[in-house]
N, C-alpha and C positions, 0 to 999 in steps of 0.2 A: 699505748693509749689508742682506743677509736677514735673513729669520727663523731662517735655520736656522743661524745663526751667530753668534755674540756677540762683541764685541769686550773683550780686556782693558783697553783704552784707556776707556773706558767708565767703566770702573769708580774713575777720580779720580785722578789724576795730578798733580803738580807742571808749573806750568809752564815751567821750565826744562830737562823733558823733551822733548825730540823727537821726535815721530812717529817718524823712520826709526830714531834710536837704539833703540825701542821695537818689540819685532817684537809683531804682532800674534799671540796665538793663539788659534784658531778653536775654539770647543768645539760638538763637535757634538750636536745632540739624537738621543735614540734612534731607530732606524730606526722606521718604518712598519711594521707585521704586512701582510701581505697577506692578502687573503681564505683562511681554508682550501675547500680543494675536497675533495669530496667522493670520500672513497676507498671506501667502504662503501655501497652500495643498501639497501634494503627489501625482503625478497624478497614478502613482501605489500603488496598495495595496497588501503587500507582503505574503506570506504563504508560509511555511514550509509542504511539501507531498512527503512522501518517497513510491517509489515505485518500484519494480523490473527493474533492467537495461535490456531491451532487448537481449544484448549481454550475459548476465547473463541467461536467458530464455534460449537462445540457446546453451550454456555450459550445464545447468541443463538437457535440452533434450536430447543433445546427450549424454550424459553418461552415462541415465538412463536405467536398464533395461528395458526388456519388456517381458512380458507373456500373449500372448493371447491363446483362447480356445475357439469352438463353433461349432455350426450343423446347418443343414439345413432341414428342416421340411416343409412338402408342400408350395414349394418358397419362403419360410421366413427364416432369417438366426436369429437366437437367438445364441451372446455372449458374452465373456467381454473381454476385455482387462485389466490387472493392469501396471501399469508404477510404478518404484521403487526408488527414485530417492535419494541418497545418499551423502551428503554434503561434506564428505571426501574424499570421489573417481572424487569432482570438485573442490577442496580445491587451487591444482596446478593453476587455473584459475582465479579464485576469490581473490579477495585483502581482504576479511573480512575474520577473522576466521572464524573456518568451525567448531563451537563448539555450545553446548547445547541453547547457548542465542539466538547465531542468528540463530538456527533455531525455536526456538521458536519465535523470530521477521519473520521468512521468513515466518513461516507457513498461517496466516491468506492473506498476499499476496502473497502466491502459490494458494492459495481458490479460492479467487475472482479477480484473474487477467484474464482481457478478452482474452489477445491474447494468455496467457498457455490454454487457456478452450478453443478455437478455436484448435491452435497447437495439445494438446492432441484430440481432436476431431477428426481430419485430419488423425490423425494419427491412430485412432482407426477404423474408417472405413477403411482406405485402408489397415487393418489387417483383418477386417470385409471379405474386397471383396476376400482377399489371400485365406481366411479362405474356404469361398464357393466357390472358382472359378469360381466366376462370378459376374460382377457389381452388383450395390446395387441401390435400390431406395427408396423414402420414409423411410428414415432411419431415427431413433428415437434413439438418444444418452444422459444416464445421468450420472455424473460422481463425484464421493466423493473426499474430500482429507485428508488422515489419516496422524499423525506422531507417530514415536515411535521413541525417542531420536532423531537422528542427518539423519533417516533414514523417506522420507515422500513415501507413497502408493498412487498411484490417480488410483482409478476403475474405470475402463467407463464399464459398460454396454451397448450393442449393438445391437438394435430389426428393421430387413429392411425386405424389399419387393426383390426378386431377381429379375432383370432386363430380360424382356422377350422378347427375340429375335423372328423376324418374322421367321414363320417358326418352331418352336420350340416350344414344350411344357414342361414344367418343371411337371416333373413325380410327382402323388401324391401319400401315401401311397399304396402300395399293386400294384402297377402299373410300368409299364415298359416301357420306350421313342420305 
């Protein structure tokens, strides 16, 4: 006998019954559901992407220090700027702790986030131009981003062309305007 079939006989009989006088009948168990398939899509496809809140960006910059430093050498300005940016000292601001995890979560998107690397950019030239007193041109910026604990460093180094006004010549070594 299956499982999917039970026997009346089974169930107790006299023995002066006979199988053949005795017809079996079969009782079936419920069908099987098959799987449903799928009639209806998503027309979105969702994803999970954490990434620095702008409002956040601008907390982190302004509270950051800043130290810049540099010279001028036959119209070219070579310097760097460091920005120091300290998770405790924006802590008041921010809703997430300001402690070792997240900034090791913050650190790789302080890296590579476009508009901090513009921001500090911006920022670094027009320390650049303070620096020389006087516009900048052709300016070539590259910029690291260090942590140590709760505290991140972003370098920019800063290599420009000093902008040459008509009339004006920007003195080379050993030379006098």
């Amino acid at each position: 006998m299956t499982d999917r079939f039970r026997s009346e006989h089974e169930s107790g009989s006299d023995a002066s019954t006979s199988l053949s006088r005795r017809r079996r009948l079969p009782v079936l168990l419920p069908p099987r559901k098959p799987m449903l398939s799928a009639r209806r899509v998503s027309l979105f496809e969702r994803e999970i992407r954490i990434r620095l809140g702008q409002a956040a960006i601008e907390v982190l910059l302004a509270n950051a220090s800043v130290l810049s430093e540099g010279q001028v050498a036959e119209g070219y300005y070579f310097g760097s700027t460091m920005l120091t940016i300290d998770l405790a000292r924006s802590s008041v601001h921010l809703s997430e702790a300001c402690d070792l995890v997240t900034a090791r979560n913050a650190e790789a998107l302080i890296a590579t986030d476009e508009r901090i690397k513009e921001r500090v950019r911006e920022l670094a030239i027009a320390e650049a131009g303070r620096l020389a007193g006087n516009a900048l041109e052709s300016v070539h910026v590259e910029s690291r981003v260090r942590r140590n604990g709760r505290y991140f460093q972003i370098d920019v180094d800063v290599e420009a062309q000093l902008r040459r006004t008509p009339g004006h010549e920007t003195p080379g070594p050993g030379r006098t305007p």
